[in-house]
N, CA and C atoms as an extended XYZ file, in Angstrom:
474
Properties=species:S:1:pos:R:3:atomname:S:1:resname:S:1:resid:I:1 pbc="F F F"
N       -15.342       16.239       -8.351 N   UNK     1
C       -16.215       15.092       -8.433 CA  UNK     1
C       -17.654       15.575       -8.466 C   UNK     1
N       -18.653       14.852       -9.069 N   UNK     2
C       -19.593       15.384       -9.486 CA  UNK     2
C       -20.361       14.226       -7.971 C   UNK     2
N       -21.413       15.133       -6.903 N   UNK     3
C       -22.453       14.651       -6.380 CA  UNK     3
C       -23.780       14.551       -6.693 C   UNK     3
N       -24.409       13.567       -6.557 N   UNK     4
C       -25.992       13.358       -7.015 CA  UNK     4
C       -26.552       12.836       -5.862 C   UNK     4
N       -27.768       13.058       -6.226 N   UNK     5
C       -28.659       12.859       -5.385 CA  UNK     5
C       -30.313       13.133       -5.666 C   UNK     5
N       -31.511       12.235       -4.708 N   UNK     6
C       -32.879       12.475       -5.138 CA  UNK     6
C       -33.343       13.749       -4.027 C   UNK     6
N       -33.998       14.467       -4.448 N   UNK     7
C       -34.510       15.499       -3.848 CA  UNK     7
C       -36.443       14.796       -3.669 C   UNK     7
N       -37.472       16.173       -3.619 N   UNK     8
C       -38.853       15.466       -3.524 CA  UNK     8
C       -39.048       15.336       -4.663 C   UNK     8
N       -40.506       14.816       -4.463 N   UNK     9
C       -41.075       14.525       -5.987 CA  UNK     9
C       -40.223       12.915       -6.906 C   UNK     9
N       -38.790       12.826       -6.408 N   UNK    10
C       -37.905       12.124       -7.205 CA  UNK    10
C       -37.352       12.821       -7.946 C   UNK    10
N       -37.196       14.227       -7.698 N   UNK    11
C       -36.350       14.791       -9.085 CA  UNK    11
C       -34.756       14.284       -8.426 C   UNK    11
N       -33.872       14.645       -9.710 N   UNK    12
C       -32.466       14.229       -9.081 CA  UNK    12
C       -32.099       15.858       -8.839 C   UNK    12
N       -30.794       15.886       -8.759 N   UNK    13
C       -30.028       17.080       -8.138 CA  UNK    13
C       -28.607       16.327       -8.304 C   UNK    13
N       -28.152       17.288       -9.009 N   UNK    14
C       -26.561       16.962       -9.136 CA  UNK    14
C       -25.499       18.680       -8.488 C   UNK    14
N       -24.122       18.256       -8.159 N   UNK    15
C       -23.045       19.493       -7.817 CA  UNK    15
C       -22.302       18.980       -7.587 C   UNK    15
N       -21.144       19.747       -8.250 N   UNK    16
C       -19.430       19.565       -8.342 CA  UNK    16
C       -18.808       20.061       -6.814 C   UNK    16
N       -18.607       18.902       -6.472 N   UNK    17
C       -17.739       19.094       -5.504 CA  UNK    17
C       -16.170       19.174       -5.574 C   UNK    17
N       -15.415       19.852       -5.196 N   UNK    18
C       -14.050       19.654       -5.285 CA  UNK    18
C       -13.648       18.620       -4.764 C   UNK    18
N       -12.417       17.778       -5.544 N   UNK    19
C       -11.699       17.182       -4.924 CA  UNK    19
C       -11.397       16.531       -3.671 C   UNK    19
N       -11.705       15.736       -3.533 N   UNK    20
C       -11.029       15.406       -2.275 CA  UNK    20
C       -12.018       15.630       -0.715 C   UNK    20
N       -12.607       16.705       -1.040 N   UNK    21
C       -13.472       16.741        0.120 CA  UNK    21
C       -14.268       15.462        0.604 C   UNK    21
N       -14.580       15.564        1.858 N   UNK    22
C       -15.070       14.506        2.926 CA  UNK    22
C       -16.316       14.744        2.723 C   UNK    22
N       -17.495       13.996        2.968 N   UNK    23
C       -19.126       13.836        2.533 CA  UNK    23
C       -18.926       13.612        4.050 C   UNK    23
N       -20.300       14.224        4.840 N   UNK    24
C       -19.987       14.489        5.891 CA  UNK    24
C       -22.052       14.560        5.977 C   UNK    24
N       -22.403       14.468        7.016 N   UNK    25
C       -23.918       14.519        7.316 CA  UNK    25
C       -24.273       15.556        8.549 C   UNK    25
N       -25.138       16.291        7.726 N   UNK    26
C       -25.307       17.611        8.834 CA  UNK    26
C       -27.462       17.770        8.639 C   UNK    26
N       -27.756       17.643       10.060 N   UNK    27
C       -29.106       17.861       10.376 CA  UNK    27
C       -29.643       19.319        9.210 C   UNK    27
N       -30.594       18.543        8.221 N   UNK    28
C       -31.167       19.557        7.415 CA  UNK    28
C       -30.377       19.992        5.961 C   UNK    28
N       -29.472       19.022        5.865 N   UNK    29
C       -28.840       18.799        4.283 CA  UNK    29
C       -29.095       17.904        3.169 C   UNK    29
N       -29.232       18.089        2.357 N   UNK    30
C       -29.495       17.096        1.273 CA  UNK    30
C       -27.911       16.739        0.904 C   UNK    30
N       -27.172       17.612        1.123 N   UNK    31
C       -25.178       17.263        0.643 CA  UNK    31
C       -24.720       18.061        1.999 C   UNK    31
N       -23.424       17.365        2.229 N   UNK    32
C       -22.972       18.159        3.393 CA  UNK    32
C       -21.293       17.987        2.735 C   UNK    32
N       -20.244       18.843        2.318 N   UNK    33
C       -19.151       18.493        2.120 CA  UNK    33
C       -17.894       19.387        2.614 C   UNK    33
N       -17.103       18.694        3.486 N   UNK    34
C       -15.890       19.833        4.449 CA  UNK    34
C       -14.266       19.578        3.725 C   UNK    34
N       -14.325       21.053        3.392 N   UNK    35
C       -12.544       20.741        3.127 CA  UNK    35
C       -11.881       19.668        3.890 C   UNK    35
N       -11.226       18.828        3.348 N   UNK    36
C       -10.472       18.175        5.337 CA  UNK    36
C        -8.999       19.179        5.881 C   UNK    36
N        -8.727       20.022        5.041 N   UNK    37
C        -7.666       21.093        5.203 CA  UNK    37
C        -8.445       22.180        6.347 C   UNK    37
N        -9.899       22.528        6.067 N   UNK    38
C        -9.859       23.559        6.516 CA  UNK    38
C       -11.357       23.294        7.060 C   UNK    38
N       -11.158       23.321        8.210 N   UNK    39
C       -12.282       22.805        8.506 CA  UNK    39
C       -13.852       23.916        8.735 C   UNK    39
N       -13.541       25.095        8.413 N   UNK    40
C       -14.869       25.904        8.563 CA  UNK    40
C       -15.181       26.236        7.254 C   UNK    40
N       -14.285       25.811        5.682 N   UNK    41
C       -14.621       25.248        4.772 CA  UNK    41
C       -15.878       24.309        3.864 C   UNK    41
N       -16.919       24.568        3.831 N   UNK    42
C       -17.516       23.684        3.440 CA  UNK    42
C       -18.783       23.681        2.597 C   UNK    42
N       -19.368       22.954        1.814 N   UNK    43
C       -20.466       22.891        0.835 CA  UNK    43
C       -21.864       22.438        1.406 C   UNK    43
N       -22.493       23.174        1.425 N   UNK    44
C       -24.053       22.743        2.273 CA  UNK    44
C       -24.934       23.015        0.540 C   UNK    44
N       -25.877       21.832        1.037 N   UNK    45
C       -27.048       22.001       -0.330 CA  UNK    45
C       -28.212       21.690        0.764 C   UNK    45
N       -28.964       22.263        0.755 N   UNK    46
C       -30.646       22.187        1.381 CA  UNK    46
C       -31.480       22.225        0.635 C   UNK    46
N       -32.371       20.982        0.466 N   UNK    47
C       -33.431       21.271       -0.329 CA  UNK    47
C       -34.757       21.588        0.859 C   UNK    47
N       -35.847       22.100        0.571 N   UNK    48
C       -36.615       22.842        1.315 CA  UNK    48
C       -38.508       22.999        0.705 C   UNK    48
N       -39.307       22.344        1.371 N   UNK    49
C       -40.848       22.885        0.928 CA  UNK    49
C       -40.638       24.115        0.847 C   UNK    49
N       -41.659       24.661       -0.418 N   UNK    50
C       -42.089       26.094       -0.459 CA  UNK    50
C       -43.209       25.765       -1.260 C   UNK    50
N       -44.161       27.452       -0.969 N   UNK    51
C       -45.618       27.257       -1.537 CA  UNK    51
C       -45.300       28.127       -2.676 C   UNK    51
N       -44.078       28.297       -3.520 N   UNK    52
C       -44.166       29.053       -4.740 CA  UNK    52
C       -43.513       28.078       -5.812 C   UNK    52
N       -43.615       27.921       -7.092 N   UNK    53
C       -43.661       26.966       -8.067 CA  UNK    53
C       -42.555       27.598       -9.185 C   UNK    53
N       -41.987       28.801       -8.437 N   UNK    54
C       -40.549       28.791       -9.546 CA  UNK    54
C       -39.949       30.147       -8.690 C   UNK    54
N       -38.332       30.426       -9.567 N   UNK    55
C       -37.974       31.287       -8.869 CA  UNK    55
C       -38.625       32.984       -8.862 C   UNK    55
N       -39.002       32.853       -9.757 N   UNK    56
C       -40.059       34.578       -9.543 CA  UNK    56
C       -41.034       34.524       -8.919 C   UNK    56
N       -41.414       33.531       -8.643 N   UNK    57
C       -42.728       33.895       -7.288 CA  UNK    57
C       -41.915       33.864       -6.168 C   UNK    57
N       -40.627       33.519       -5.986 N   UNK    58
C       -39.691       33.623       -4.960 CA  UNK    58
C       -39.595       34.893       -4.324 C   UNK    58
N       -38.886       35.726       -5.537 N   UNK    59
C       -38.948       37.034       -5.697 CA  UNK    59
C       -37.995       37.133       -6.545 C   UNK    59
N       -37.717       38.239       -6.484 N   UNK    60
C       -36.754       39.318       -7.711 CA  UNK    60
C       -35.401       38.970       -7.364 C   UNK    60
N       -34.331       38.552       -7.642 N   UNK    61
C       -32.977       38.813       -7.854 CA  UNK    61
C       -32.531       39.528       -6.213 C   UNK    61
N       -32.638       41.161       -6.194 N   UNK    62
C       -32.793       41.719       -5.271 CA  UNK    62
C       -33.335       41.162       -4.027 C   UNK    62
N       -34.740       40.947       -3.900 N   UNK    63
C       -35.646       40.418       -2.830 CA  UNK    63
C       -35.196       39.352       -1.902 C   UNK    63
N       -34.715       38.331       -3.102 N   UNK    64
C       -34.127       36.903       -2.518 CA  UNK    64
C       -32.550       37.312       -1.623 C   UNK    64
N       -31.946       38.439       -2.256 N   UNK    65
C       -30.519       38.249       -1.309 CA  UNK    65
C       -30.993       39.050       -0.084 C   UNK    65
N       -31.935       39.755       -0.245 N   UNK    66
C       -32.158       41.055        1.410 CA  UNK    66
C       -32.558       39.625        1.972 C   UNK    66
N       -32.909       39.000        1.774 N   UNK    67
C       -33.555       37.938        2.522 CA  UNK    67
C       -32.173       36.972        3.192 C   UNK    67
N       -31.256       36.845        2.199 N   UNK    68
C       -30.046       35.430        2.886 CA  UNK    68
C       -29.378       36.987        3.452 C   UNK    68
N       -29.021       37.903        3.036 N   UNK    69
C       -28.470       38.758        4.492 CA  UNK    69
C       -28.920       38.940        5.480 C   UNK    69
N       -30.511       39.088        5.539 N   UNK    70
C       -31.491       38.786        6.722 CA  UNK    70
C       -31.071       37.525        7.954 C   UNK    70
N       -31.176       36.897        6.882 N   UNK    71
C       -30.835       35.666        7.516 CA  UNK    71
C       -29.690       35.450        8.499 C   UNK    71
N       -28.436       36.013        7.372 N   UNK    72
C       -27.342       35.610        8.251 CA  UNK    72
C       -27.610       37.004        9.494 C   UNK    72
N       -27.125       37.863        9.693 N   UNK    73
C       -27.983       39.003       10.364 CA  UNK    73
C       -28.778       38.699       11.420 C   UNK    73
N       -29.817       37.486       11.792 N   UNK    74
C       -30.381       36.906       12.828 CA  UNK    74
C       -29.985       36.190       13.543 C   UNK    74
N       -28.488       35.229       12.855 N   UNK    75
C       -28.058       34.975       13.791 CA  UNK    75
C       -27.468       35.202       14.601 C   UNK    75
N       -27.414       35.204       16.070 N   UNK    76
C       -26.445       35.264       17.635 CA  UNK    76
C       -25.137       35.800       17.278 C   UNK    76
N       -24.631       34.946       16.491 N   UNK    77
C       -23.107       35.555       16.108 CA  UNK    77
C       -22.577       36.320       15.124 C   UNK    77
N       -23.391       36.458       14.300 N   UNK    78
C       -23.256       37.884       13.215 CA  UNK    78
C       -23.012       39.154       13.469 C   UNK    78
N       -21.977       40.062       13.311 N   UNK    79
C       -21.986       41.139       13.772 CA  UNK    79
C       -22.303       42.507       12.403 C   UNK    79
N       -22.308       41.934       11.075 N   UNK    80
C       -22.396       42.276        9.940 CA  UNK    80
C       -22.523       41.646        9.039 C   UNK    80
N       -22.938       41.842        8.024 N   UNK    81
C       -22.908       41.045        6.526 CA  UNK    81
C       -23.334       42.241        5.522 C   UNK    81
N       -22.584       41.905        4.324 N   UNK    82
C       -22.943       42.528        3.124 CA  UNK    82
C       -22.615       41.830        1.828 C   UNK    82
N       -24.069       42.196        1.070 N   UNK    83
C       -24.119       41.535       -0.007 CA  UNK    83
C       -22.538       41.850       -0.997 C   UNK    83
N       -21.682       40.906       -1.728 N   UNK    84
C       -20.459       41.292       -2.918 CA  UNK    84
C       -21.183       41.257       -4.284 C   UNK    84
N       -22.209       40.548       -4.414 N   UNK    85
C       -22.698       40.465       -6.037 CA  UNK    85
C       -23.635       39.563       -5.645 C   UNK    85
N       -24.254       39.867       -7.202 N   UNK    86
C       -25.419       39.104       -7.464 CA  UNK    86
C       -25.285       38.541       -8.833 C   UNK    86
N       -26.144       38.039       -9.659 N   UNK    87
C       -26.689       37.285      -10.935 CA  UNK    87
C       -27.221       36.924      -10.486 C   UNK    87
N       -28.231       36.526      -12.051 N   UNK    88
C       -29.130       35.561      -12.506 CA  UNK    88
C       -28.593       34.873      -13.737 C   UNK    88
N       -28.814       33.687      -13.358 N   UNK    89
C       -28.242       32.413      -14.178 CA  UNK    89
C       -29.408       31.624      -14.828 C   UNK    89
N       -29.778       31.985      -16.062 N   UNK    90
C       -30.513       30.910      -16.822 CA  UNK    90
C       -32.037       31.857      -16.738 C   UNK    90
N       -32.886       31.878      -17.010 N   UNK    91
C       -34.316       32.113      -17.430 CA  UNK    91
C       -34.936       31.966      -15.636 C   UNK    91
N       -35.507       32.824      -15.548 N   UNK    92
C       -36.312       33.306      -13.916 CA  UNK    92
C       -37.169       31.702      -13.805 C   UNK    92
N       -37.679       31.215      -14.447 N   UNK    93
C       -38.482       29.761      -14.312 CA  UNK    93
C       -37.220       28.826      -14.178 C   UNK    93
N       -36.487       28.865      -14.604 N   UNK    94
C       -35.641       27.328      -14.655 CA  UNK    94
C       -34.595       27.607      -13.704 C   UNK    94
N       -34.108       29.053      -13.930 N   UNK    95
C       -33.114       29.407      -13.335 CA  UNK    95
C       -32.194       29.508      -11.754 C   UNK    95
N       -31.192       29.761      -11.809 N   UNK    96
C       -30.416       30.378      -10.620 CA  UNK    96
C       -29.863       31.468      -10.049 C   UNK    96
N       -30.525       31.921       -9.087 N   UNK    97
C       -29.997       33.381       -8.035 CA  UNK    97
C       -28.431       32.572       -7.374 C   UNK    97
N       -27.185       33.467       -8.081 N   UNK    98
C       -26.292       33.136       -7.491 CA  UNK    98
C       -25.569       34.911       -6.788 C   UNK    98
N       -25.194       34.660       -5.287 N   UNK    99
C       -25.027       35.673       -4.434 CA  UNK    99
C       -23.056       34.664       -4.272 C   UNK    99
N       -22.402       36.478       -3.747 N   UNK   100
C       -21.303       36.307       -2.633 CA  UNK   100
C       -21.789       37.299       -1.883 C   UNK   100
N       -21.508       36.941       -0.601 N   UNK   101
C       -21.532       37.838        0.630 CA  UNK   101
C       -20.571       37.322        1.156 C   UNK   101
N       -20.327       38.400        2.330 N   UNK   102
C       -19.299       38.684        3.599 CA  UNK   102
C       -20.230       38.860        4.843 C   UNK   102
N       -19.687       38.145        6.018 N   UNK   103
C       -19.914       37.986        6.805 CA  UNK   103
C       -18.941       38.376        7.773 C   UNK   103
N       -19.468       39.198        9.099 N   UNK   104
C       -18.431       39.553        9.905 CA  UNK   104
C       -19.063       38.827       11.494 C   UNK   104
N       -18.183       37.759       12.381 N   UNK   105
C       -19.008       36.806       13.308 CA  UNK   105
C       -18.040       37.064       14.449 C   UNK   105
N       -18.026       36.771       15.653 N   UNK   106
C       -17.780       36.572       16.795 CA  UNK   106
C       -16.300       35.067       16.621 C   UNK   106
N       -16.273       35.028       15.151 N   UNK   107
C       -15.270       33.860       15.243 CA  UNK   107
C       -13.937       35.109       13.765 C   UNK   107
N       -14.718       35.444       13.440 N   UNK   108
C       -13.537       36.121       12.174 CA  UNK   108
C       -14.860       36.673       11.336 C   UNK   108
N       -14.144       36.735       10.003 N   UNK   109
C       -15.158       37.250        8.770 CA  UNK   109
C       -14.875       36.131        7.855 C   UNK   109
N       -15.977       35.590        6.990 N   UNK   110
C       -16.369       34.057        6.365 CA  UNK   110
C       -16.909       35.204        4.844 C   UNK   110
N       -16.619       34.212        4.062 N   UNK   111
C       -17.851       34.577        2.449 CA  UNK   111
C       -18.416       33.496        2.787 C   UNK   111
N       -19.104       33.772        1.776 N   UNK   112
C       -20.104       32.561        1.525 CA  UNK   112
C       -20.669       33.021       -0.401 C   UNK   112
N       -20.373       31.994       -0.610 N   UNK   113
C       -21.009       31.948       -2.216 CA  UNK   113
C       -22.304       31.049       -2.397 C   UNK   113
N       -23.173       31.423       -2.705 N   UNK   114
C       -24.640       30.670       -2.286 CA  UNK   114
C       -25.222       30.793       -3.834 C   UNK   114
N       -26.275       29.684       -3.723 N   UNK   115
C       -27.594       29.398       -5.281 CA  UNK   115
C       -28.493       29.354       -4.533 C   UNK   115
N       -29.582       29.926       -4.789 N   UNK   116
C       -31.058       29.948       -4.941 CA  UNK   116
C       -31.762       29.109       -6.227 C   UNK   116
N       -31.993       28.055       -6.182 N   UNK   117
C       -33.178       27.617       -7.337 CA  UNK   117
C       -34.792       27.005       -6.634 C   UNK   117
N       -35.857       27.398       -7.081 N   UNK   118
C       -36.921       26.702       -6.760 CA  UNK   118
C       -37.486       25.688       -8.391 C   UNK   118
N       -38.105       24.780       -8.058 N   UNK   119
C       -38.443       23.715       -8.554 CA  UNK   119
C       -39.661       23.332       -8.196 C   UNK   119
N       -40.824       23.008       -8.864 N   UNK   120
C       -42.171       22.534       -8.536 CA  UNK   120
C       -42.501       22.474       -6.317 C   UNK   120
N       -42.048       23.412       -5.999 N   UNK   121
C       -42.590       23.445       -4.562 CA  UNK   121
C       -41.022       23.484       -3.794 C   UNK   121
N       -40.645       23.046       -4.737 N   UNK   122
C       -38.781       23.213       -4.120 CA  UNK   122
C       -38.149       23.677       -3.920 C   UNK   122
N       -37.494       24.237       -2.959 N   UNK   123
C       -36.239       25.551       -2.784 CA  UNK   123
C       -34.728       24.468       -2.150 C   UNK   123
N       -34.157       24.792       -3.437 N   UNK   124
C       -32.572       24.371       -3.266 CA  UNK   124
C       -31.675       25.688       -3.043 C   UNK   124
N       -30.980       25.569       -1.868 N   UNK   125
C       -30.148       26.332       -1.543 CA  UNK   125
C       -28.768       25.615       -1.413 C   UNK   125
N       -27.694       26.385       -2.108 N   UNK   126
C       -26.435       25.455       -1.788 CA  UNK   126
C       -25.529       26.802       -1.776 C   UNK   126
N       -24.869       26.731       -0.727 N   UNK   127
C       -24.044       27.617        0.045 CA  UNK   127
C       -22.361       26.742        0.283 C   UNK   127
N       -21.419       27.636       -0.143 N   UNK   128
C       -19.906       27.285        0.009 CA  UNK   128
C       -19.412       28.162        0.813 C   UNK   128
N       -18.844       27.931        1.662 N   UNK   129
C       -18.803       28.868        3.410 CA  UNK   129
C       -17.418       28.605        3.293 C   UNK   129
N       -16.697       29.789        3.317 N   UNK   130
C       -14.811       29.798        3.121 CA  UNK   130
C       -14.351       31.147        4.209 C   UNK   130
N       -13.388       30.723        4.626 N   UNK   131
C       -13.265       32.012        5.333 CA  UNK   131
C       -12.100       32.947        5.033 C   UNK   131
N       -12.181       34.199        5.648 N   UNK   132
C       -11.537       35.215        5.276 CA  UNK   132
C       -10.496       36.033        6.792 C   UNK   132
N       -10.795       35.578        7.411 N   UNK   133
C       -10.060       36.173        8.470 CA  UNK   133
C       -10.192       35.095       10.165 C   UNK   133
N        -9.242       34.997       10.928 N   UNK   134
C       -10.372       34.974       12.326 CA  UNK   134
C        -9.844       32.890       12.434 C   UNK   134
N       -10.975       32.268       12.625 N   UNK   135
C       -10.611       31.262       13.199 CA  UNK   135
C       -11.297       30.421       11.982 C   UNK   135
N       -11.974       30.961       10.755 N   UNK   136
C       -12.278       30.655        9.738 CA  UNK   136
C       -11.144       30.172        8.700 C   UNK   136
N       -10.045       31.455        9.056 N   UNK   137
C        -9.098       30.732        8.051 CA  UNK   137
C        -8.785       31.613        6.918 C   UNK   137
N        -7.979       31.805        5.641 N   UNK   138
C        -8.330       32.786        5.166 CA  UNK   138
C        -8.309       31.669        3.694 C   UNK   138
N        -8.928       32.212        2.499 N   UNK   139
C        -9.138       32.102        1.163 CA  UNK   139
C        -8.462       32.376        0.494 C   UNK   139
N        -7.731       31.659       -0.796 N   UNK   140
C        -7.134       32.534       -1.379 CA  UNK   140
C        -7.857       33.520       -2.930 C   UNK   140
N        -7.808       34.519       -3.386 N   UNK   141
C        -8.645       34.595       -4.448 CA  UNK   141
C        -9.119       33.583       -5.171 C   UNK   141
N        -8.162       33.377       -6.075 N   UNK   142
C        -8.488       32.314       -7.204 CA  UNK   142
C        -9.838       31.659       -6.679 C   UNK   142
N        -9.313       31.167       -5.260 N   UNK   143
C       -10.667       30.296       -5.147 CA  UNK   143
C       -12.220       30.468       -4.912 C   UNK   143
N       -12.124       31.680       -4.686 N   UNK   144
C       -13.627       32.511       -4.977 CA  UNK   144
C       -14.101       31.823       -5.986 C   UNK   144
N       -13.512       31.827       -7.101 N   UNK   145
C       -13.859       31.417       -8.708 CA  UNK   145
C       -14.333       29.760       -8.307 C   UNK   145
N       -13.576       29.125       -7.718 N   UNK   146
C       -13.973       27.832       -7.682 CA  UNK   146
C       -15.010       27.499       -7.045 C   UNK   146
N       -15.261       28.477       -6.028 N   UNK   147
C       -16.609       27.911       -5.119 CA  UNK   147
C       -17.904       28.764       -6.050 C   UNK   147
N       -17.571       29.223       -6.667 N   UNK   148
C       -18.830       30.376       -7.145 CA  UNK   148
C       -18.678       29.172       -8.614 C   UNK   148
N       -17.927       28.221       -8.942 N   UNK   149
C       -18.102       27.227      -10.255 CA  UNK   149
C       -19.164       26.290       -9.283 C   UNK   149
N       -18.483       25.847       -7.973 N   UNK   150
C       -19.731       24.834       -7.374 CA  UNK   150
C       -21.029       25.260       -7.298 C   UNK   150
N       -21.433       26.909       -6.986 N   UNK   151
C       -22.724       26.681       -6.705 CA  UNK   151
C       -23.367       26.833       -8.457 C   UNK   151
N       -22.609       27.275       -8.928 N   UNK   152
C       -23.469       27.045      -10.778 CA  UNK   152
C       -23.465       26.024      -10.900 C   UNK   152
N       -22.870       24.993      -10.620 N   UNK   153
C       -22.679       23.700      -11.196 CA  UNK   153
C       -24.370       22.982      -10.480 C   UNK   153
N       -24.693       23.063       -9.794 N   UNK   154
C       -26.066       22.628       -9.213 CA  UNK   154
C       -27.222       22.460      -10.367 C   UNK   154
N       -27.368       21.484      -10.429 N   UNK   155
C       -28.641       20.985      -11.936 CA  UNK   155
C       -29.441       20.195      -10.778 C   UNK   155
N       -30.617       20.571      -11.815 N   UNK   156
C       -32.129       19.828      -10.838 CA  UNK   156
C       -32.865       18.991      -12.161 C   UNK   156
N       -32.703       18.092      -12.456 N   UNK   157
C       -33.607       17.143      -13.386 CA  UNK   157
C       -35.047       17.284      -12.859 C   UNK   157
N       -35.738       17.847      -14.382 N   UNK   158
C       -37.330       17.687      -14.511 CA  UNK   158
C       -37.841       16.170      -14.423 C   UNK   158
């Protein structure tokens, strides 16, 4: 199923959600969506102020993922993470930084398949959090492919 929604400015924002999933509201989401099978399963989209006006003033391809491993890495329960891949999707101005990483936590080890796009002051982040071991649950391949179709699927209307 396809989700929409207004971000700032009024731009829209659209992403394919799978099937069936539950729309669910989480402090600091623009989309919040949980497997109902699996519950540490789920689709987060954040849209976000920033003082840079596209994705290369963001940074480089590179720059932007040291940064979401950073990230995960700060938190309390992280005991590891490493980047699986990278791309760039579409032209550095319009475009999308799409990452998989692995995560190793105090609950199991999780991926996460994540987009980076910025937009006139905008940073959309949309992250699909599946797990791989632990109390997360485990993944099956194939579906790598499907969550890494959700975060491409993310369009931002000019």
């Amino acid at each position: 199923m396809r989700f929409e929604g207004t971000g700032p400015r009024g731009r829209r924002f659209g992403l394919l959600v799978p099937e069936g999933w539950a729309e669910k509201g989480k402090p600091g989401a623009a989309a919040y969506f949980e497997d109902p099978d699996r519950k540490y399963t789920n689709v987060a989209l954040a849209v976000l102020p920033v003082r840079v006006g596209s994705l290369g003033e963001l940074g480089t391809l590179e720059d932007v993922g040291a940064k979401l491993i950073g990230a995960e890495l700060a938190k309390d329960i992280t005991r590891g993470a490493r980047l699986v891949s990278q791309a760039a999707v579409g032209p550095t101005e319009e475009g999308l930084y799409v990452y998989e990483y692995e995560c190793t936590t105090d609950y199991g080890k999780k991926a996460i398949a994540s987009g980076v796009a910025v937009r006139d002051g905008s940073l959309y982040n949309v992250n699909v959090t599946h797990g791989r071991s632990g109390l997360y649950g485990e993944s099956l391949p194939e579906e790598d492919a499907l969550y890494r179709t959700v975060v491409e699927s993310l369009t931002i209307d000019v």
